[in-house]
C-alpha positions in Angstrom: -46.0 26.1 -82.9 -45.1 29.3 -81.6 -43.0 28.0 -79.0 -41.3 25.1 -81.1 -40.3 28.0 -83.8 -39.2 29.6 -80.5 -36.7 27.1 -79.2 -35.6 26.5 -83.2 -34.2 30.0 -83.1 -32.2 29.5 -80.2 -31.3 26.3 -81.8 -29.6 28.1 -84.9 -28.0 31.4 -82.5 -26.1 28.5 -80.6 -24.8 26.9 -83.8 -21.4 29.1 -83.9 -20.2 27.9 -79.7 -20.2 24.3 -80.7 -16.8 24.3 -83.4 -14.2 26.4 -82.2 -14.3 30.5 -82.2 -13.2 32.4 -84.3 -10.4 34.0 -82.0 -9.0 30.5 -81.2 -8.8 29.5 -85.1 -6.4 32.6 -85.4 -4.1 31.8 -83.1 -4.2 28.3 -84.7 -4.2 29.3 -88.2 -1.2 32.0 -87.0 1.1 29.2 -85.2 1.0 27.0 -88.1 1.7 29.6 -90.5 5.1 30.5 -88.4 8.1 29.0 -89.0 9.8 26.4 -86.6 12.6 29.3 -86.5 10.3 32.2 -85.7 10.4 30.7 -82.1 9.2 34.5 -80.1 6.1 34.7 -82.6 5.4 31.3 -81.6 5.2 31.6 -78.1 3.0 34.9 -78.4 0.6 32.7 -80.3 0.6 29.8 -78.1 -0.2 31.8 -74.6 -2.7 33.6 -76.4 -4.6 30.6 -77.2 -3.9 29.5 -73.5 -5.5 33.0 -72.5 -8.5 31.3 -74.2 -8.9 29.0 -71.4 -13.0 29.5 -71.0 -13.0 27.9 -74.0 -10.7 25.2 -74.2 -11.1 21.3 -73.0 -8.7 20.2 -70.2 -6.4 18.4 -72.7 -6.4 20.8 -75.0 -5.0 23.8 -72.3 -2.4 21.0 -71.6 -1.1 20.3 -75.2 -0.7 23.7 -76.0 0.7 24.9 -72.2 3.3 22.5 -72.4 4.8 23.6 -75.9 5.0 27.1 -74.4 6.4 26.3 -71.3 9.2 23.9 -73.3 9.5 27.3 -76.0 10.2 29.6 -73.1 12.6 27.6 -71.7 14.4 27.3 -74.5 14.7 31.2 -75.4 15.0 31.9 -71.6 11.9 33.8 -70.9 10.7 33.4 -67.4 8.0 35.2 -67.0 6.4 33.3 -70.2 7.6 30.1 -68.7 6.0 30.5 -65.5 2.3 32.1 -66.9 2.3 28.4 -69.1 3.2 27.1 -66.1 0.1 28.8 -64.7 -2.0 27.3 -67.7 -0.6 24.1 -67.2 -2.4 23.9 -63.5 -5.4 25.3 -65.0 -5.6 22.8 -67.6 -5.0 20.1 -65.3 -7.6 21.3 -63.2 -9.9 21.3 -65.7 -9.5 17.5 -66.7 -10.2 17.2 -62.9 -6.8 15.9 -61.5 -7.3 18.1 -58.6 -4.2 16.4 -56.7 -2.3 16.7 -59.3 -2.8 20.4 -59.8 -1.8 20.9 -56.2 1.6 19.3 -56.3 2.5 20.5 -59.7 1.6 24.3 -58.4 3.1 24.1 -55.2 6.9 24.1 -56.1 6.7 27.5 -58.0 5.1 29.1 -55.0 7.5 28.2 -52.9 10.4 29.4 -55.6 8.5 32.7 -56.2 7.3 33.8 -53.2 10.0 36.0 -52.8 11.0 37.2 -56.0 9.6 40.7 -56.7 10.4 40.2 -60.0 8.2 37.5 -61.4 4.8 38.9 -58.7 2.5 38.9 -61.8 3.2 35.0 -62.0 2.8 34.2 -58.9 -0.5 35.9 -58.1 -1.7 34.1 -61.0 -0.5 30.9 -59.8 -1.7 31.9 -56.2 -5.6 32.5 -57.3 -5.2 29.1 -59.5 -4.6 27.5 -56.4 -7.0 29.1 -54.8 -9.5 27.8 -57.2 -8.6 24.4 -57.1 -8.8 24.6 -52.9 -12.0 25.2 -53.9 -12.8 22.3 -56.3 -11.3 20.2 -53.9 -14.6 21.0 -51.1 -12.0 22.7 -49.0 -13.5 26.4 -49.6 -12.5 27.9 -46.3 -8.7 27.4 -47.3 -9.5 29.5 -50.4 -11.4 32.0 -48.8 -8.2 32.5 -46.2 -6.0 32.5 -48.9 -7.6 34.7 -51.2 -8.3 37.7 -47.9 -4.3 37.8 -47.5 -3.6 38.3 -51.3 -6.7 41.2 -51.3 -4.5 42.9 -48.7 -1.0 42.9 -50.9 -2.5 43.2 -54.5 -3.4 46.6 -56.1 -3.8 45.5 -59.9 -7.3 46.0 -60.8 -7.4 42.9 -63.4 -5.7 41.0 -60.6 -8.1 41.6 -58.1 -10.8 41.5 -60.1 -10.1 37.7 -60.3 -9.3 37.7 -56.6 -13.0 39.1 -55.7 -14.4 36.5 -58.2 -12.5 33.6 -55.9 -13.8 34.7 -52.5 -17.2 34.8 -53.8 -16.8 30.9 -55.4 -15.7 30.4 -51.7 -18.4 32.2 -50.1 -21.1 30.3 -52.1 -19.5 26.8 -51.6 -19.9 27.7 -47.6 -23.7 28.8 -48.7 -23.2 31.9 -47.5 -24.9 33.3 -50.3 -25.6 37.2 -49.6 -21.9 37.1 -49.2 -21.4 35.7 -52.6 -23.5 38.4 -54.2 -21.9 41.2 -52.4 -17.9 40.0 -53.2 -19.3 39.7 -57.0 -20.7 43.2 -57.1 -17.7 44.1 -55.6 -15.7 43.0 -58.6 -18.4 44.1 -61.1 -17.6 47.4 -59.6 -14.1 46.9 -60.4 -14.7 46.2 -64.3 -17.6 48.6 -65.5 -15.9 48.6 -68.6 -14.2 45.7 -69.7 -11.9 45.7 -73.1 -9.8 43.0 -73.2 -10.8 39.2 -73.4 -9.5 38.3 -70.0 -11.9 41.4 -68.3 -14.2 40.3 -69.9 -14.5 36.8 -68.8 -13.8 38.3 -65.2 -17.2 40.3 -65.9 -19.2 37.3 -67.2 -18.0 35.1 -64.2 -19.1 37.7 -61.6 -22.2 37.6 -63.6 -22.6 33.7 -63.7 -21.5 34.2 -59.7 -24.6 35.9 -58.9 -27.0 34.3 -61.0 -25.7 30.5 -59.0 -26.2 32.7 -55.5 -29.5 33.9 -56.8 -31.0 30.8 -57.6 -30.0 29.0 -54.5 -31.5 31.7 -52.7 -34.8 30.8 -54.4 -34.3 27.0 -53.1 -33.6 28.4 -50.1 -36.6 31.0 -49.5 -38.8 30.1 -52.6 -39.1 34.3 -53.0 -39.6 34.6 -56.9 -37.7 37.8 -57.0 -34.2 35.5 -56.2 -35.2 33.5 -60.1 -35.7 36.9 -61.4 -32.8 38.1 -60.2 -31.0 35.0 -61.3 -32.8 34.7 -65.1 -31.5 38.4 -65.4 -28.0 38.0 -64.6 -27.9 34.5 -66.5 -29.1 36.2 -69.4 -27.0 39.2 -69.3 -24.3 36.6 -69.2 -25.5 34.5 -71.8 -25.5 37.3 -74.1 -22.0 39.2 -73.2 -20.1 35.4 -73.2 -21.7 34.1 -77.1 -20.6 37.4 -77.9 -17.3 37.3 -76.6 -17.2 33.6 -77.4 -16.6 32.7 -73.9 -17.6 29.1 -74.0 -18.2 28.0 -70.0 -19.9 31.0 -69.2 -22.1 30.2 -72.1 -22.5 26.8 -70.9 -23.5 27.4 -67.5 -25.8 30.3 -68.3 -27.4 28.0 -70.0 -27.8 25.6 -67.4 -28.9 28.7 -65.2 -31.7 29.6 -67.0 -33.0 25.4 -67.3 -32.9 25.7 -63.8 -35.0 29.1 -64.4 -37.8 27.7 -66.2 -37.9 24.2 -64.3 -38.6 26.4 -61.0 -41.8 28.2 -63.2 -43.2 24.8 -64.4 -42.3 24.9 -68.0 -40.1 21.6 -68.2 -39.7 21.7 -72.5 -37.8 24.9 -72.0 -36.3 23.9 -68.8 -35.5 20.3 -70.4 -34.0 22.3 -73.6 -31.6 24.6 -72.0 -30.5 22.1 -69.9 -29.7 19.4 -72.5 -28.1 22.3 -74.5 -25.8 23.1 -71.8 -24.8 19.5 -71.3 -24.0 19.1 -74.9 -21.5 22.2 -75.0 -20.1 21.3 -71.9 -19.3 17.7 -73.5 -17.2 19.6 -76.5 -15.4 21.6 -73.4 -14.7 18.0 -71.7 -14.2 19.4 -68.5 -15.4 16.2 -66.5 -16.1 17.8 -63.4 -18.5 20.4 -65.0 -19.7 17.3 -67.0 -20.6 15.4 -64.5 -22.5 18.3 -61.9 -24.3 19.3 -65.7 -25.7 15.1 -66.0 -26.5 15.2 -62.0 -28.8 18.5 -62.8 -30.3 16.9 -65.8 -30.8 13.5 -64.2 -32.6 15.6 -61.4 -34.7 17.6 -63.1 -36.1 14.1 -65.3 -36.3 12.7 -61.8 -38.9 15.2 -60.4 -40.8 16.1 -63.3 -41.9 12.4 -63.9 -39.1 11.5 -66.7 -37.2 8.4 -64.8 -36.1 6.5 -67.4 -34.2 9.4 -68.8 -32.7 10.5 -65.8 -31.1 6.8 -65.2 -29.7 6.9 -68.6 -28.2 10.4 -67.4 -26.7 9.6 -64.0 -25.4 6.1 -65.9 -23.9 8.2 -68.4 -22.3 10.3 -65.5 -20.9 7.9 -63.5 -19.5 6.3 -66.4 -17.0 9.7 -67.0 -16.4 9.3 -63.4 -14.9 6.1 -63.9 -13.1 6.6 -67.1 -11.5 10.3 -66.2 -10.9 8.9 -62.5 -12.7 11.4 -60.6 -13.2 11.5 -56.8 -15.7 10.2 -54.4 -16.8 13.1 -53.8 -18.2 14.0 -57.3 -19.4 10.3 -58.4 -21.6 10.9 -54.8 -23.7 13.3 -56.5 -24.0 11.0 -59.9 -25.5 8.1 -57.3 -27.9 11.2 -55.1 -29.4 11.7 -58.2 -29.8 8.4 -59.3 -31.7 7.2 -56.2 -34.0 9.9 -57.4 -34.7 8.5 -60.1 -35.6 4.7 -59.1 -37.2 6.2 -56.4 -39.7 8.3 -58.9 -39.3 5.1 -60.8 -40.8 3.1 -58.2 -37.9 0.6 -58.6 -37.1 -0.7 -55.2 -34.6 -3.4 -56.1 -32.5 -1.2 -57.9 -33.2 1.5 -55.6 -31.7 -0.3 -52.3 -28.9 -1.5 -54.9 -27.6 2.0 -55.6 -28.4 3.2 -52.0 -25.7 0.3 -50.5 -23.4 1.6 -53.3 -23.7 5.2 -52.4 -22.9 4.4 -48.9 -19.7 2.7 -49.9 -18.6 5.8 -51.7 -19.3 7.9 -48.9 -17.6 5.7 -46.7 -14.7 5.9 -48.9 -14.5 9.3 -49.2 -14.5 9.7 -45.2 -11.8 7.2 -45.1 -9.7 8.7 -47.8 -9.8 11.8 -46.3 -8.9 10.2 -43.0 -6.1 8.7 -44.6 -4.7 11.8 -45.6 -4.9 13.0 -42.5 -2.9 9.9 -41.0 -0.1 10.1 -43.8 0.1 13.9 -42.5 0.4 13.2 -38.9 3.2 10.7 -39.9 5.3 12.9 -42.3 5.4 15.3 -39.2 6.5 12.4 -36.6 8.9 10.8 -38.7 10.4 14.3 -39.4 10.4 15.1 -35.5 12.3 11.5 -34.7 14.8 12.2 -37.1 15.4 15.6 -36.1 16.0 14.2 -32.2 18.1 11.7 -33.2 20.5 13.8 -35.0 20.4 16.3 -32.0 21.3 13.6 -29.6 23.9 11.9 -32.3 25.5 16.0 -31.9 25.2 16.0 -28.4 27.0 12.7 -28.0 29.6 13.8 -30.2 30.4 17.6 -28.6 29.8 16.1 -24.5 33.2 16.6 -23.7 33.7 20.5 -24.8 30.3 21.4 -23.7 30.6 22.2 -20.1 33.9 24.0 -20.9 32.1 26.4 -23.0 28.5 26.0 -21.5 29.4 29.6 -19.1 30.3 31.7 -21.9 27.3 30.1 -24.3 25.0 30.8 -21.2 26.1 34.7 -20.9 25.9 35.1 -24.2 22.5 33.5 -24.5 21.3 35.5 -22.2 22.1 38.9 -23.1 20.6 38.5 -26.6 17.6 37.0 -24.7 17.7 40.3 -22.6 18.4 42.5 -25.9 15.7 40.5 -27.9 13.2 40.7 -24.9 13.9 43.8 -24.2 12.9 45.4 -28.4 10.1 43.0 -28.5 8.8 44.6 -25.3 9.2 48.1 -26.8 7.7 46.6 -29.8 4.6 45.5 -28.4 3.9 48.4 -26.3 3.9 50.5 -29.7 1.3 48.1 -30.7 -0.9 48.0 -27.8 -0.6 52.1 -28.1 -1.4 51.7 -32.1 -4.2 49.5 -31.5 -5.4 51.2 -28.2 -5.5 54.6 -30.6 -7.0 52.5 -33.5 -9.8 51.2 -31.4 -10.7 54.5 -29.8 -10.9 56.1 -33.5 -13.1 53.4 -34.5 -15.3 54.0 -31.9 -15.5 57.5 -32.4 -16.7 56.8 -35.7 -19.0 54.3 -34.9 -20.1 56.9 -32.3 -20.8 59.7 -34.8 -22.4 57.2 -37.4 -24.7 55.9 -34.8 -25.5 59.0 -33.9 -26.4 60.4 -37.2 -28.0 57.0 -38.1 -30.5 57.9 -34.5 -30.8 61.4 -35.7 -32.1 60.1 -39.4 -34.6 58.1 -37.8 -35.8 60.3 -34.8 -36.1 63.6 -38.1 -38.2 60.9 -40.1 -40.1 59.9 -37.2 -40.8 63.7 -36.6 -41.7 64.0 -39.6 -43.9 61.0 -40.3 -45.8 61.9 -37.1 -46.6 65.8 -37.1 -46.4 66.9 -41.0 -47.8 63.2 -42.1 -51.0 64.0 -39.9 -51.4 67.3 -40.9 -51.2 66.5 -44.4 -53.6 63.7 -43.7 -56.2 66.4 -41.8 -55.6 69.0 -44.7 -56.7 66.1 -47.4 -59.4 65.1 -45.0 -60.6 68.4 -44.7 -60.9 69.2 -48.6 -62.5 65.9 -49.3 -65.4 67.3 -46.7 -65.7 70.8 -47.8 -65.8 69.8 -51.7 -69.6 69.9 -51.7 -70.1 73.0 -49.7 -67.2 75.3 -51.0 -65.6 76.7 -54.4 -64.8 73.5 -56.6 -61.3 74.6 -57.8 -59.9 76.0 -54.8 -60.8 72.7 -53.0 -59.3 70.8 -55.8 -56.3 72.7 -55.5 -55.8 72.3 -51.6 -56.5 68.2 -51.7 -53.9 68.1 -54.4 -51.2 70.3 -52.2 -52.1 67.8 -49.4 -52.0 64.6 -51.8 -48.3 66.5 -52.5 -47.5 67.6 -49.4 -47.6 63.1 -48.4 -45.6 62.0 -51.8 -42.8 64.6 -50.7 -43.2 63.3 -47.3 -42.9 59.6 -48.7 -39.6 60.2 -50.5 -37.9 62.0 -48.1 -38.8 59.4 -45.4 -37.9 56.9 -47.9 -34.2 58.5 -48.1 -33.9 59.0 -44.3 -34.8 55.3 -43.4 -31.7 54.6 -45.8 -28.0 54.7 -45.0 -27.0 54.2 -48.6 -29.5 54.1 -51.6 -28.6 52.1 -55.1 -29.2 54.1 -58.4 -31.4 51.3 -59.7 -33.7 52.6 -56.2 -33.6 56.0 -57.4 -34.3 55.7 -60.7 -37.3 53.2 -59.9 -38.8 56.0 -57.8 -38.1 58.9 -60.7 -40.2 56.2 -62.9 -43.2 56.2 -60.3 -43.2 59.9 -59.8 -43.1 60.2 -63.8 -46.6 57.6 -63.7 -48.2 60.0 -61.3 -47.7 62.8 -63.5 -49.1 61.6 -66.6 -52.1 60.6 -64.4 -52.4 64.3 -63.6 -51.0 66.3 -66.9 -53.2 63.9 -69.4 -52.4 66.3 -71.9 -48.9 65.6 -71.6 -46.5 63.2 -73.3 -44.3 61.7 -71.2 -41.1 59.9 -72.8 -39.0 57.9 -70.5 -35.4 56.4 -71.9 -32.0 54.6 -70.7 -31.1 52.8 -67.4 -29.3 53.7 -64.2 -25.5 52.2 -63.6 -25.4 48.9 -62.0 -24.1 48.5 -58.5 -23.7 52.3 -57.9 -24.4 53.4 -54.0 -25.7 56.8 -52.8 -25.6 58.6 -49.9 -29.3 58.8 -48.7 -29.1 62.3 -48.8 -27.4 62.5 -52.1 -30.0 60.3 -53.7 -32.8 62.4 -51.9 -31.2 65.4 -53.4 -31.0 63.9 -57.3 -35.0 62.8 -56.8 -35.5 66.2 -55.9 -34.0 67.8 -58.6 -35.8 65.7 -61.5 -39.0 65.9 -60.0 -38.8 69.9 -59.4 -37.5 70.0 -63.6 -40.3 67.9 -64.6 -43.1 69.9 -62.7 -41.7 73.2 -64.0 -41.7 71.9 -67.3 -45.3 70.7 -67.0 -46.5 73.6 -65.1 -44.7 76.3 -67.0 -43.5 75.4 -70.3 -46.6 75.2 -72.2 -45.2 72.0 -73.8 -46.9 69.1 -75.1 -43.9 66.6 -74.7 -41.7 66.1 -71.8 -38.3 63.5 -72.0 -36.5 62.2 -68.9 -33.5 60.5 -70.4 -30.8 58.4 -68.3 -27.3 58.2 -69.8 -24.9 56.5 -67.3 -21.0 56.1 -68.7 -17.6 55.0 -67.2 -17.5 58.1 -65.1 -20.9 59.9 -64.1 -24.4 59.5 -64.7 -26.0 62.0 -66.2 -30.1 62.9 -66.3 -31.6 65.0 -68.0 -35.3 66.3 -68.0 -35.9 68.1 -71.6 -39.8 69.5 -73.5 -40.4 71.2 -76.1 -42.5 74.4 -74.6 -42.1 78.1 -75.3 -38.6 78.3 -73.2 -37.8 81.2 -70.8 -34.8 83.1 -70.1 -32.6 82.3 -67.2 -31.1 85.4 -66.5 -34.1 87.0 -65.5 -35.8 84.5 -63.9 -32.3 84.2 -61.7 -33.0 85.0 -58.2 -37.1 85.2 -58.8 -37.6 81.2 -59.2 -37.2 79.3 -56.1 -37.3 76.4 -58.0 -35.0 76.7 -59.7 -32.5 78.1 -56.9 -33.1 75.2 -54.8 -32.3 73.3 -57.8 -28.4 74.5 -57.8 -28.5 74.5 -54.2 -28.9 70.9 -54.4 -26.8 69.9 -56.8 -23.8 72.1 -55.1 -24.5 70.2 -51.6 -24.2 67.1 -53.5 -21.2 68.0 -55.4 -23.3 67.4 -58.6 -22.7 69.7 -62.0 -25.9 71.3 -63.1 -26.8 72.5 -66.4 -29.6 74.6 -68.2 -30.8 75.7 -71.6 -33.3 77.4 -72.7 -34.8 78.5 -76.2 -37.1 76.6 -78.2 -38.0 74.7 -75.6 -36.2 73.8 -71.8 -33.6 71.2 -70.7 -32.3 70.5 -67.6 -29.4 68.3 -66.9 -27.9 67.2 -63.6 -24.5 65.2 -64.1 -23.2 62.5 -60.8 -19.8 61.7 -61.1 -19.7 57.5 -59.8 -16.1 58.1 -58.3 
């Protein structure tokens, strides 16, 4: 019961996604309000329900790409023309006329290339491409493309999208670390994100990593890859039903069925999977509608469900046929079908759908092949007709050629001789630019190798000489509690049992290059646990999270552990206080910590120069180029600010 009233609350928070959000019925509501006359109001209306293309059917994105582009033309406004343009491929796309989104995009490339004026456009229309390489199984081309625009672009927004592409490419290659990392990358990018179109770049770096997570699981079976990918499917669950983002939505969804079919619960597996499929079918993509049936179909196939799944890949294959799709997504429709006779035990039908399957994959090698063919012949037809006009122009100038053959000659080659001559000084600048280039690199791979062998011989030191003296100190007190006074051996096997958590953390941060601020904070949380095991009289209040994808410098991260732990032993030691808060407040630009009680307080000035702890304390946070903070009254905070820039 618990669970059914369980799945009929997510039931009833889904109900808003599947009629059209609220943003998109204003822009509607707006364009038919406007007069035929009011023709600039219009257009603004019409690309801003094409901005909504997360949410939008294939068809749809066409209809209403189409009246802009024809409105801009009209009133002359090319930059509107060519962003519906822009819409246009993407809607196209979307229906999954792949081919045809190629050839209608590649014309305006070609025209804009160039022209400074309209670059906005034609980055737009470049990553479009991009993502339809990618759709198309031809993910390499995307990834190439996609590394020369990083280089040019500096538009945040833009490259945000950009990032977003080469980690789609990375993951259809299965290179699937690399997927995670470009995704950060563009996280990173957007900690922040206001408007609509940020915001969907933020959910889809999201969605990114939760697809490279989960394959990681196929891959490895480690369960930390499904809890990785349940919590980045369900932070973009949340932030895309917010946002009304309608794919994101739908493939979170689909994300977290494959979640809960990896941890044996098929009815909650089953449900989010048939949810998915069911919004997906009111966004008609077919492609997407299609790869969502194949997953369903699959997951009836291997949890004993066969008669479902054949009605699935049926229904699957049937869009195939109607919308025209390729071979090469109908091939999955007929993998996942085999499954299912085969778990069906129906051999017949089985052997029947394998012969088909071949065929398919026989004409998708061929139709490939083709392409290839009409390529190769395009390119000799094109040579032959270039010879034949240059022999057609030789016939036709034979007689005046050797009369000006000498002076064409000399003049031929002294520009050879000039040309050769500034390429040649050309390329020696190079060679000298690349010989200093590669020296510099070395250097600093030289000095970061070195301080990279110095970190590890100074922890080694340190694990080997101060860990086995710790280690004989805590020995030695464990022997000498029976025969010696009971509180001063209790207080030397707890300065040992300290002496080896200091030593822990700072051969923790010394083994580490770079440190993440989730890291940090997870070791701020265990140090808190050992000190309530100690100060039992002590509340401990723990609150807020560190900022996501944030890096450290080892020693910077060693330094801010440092810092809280010395605060929150002061306060327990000295303060007198009966409740103790570490509080976490990360924004857009620093994270700040702070370690607060509520003791009898103390008064800085005086204890200036007598505290150690405290001193050390500012030293640190000066080394670090942290701002440190402390106040003192009715009680004691300290407060140690990290800018993230």
């Amino acid at each position: 019961m618990a669970r059914a009233a369980f799945l009929l609350l997510l039931l009833s928070a889904c109900g808003p996604l599947f009629s059209q959000t609220a943003r998109i019925d204003r822009y509607k509501a707006r364009l038919h309000a406007l007069p035929p006359a009011s023709q600039k109001e219009r257009l603004e209306a019409l690309l801003g329900l094409c901005r909504e293309k997360y949410s939008l059917s294939g068809d749809t994105l066409c209809t209403y790409s189409a009246q802009a582009m024809e409105l801009a033309g009209k009133i002359n406004n090319r930059p509107a023309y060519y962003e519906a343009c822009n819409f246009y491929a993407w809607g196209l796309m979307a229906r999954g006329q792949l081919d045809s989104c190629e050839k209608f995009i590649q014309p305006f490339l070609d025209l804009l290339k160039e022209n400074s004026r309209y670059r906005p456009q034609y980055i737009r229309l470049r990553i479009t491409y991009a993502n339809n390489l990618y759709k198309k199984t031809r993910p390499n081309l995307s990834l190439k493309s996609m590394y020369e625009l990083l280089q040019e672009v500096k538009d945040a927004s833009s490259r945000m999208d950009i990032l977003n592409e080469i980690a789609v490419a990375y993951g259809g290659m299965e290179h699937f670390e690399k997927e995670i990392e470009w995704a950060d990358r563009s996280l990173a990018l957007n900690r922040n994100p206001q408007s609509i179109e940020e915001k969907s770049a933020y959910v889809r770096s999201l969605s990114n990593k939760a697809i490279a997570y989960i394959h990681l699981y196929e891959r490895a079976h480690d369960k930390a890859y499904a809890d990785s990918c349940i919590q980045c499917a369900t932070r973009a669950l949340d932030m895309a039903r917010e946002n009304d983002i309608l794919l994101f939505y739908c493939q979170s969804l689909i994300l977290m069925g494959y979640y809960y079919s990896y941890l044996n619960d098929p009815e909650k597996a089953e449900y989010y999977l048939k949810k998915g499929v069911e919004i997906r079918k009111i966004s008609n993509e077919p492609i997407f509608i299609v790869s969502d049936l194949t997953v369903l179909g699959t997951f009836y196939a291997t949890t004993g469900q066969p008669g479902k799944g054949i009605e699935v890949c049926r229904e699957a294959l049937a869009v195939c046929r109607e919308r025209k799709l390729g071979f090469s997504v109908s091939t999955l429709a007929y993998k996942a079908l085999c499954q299912n006779y085969e778990a069906a035990g129906d051999q017949q039908a089985l052997a029947a759908t394998l012969r088909q399957l071949l065929k398919v994959k026989d004409s998708l090698y061929l139709q490939n092949l083709d392409g290839e063919i009409e390529k190769l012949d395009a390119v000799y037809n094109l040579q032959k007709q270039e010879i034949e006009l240059a022999r057609k122009e030789a016939s036709l100038h034979k007689k005046n050629f050797q009369f000006y053959s000498i002076l064409i000659t000399a003049a031929f080659l002294a520009i050879s001789a000039g040309i050769w001559f500034n390429g040649y000084k050309k390329n020696r600048k190079l060679e000298l630019r690349y010989v200093q280039e590669e020296e510099k690199r070395k250097a600093e791979l030289a000095v970061k190798e070195a301080e990279e062998n110095e970190r590890k011989r100074l922890a080694a030191d340190l694990h080997d000489h101060l860990g086995v003296q710790a280690n004989v100190i805590l020995h030695t007190a464990e022997q000498l509690r029976a025969d010696a006074d009971a509180g001063l051996i209790s207080h030397l096997n707890d300065s040992a049992k300290d002496m080896l958590f200091f030593l822990r953390e700072t051969l923790w941060a010394l083994k580490s290059a770079d440190v993440s601020a989730e890291n940090v904070w997870l070791r701020i949380l265990n140090f808190i646990t050992r000190m309530k095991r100690t100060y039992t009289d002590i509340r401990f209040e723990i609150s807020g999270t560190p900022p996501t994808g944030l890096l450290l410098p080892s020693a910077k991260a060693l330094n801010i552990l440092m810092i809280v732990q010395e605060a929150v032993n002061n306060a327990a030691r000295h303060s007198r206080g009966t409740v103790i808060r570490i509080v976490s407040e990360p924004d857009v630009s620093c994270w700040r910590l702070y370690v607060t009680d509520n003791g009898t307080g103390f008064s800085p000035e005086q204890m200036e120069g007598e505290s150690y702890g405290l001193t050390h304390m500012r030293q640190r946070s000066e080394t670090s180029g942290f701002r440190f903070g402390l106040i003192s009254g009715e009680g004691t905070q300290v407060m140690v600010e990290i800018p993230l820039e």
